[in-house]
N, C-alpha and C positions, 0 to 999 in steps of 0.2 A: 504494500500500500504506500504512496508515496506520500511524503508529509504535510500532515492540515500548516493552511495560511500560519496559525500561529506557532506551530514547529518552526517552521520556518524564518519565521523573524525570530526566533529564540537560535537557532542555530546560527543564521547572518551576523547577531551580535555577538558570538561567539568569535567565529571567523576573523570578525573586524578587530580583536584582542587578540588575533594570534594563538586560539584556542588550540589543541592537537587533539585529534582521533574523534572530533564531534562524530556523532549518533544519535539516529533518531530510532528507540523503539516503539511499536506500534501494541496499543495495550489493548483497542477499542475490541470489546466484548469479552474481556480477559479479569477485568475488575470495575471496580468502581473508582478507585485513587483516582486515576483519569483517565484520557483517551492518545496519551503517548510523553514518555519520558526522552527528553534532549539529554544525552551526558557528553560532558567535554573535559577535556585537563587542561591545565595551567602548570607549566613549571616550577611554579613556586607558588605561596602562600602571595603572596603579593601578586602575581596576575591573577589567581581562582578572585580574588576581591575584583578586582581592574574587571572579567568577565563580569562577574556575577551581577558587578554595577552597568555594565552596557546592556547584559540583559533588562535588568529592573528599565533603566531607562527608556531603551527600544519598545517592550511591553507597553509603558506608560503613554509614551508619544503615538500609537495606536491603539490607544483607551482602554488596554487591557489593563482590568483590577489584578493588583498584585496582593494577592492574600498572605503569602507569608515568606521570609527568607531566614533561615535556620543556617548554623554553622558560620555565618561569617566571620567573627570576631574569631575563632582557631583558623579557619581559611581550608583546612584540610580534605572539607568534603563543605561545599555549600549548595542547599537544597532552596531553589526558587518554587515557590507555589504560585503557578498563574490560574489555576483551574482545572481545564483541559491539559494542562499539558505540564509539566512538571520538570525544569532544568535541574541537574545534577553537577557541578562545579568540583572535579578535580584537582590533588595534585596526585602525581604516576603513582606514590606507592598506596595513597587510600584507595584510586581504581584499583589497582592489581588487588588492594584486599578484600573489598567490597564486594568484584567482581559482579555488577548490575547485570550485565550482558549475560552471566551464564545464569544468571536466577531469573530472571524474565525473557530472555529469549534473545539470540544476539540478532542486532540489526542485518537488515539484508543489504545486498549492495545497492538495491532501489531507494531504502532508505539511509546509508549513508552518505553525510553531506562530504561536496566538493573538497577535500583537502586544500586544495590552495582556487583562491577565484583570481 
């Protein structure tokens, strides 16, 4: 399934921070959480902020309510609640342990985003 409008401005704002291995999973008829999880890394604690903040941003500037952002002040793993759709703000070693992709299913290449634009 290729990714709703608002994936996609979640994963752009990604991208525009230099995010690495953005992902879009696709959840719709899988739960109720939402209807697809963005995860991306950040080399450091200092860019998962820098992302986490262009998402919140991007979200707002196309009227998406941002219900909640969890994790930021450690930076390690920062969870954006947009509703629908749920960004996941890495850095390498909390993905490698978290591992989201093998507990909910890992993205296909339809919806993996462009690596570089």
């Amino acid at each position: 399934m290729p990714e709703t409008p608002l994936a996609a401005i979640v994963s752009n704002a990604a991208l525009d921070k230099k995010a690495e291995d953005v992902a879009t999973i696709d959840l719709a008829g899988r739960t109720i959480i939402a209807d697809a999880f963005v995860l991306a890394t950040g080399r450091s604690k200092i860019q998962t902020r820098a992302i986490a903040d262009a998402i919140v941003e991007a979200a707002e500037s196309e009227g998406v309510k941002v219900y909640r952002v969890e994790g930021y002040s450690d930076g390690g793993w920062i969870l954006v609640d947009l509703g629908t759709v749920v960004a996941h703000v890495f850095t390498p070693e909390q993905r490698a342990f978290y591992n989201l992709e093998r507990l909910w299913g890992a993205a296909t290449a339809a919806e993996r985003s462009e690596a570089a634009r």
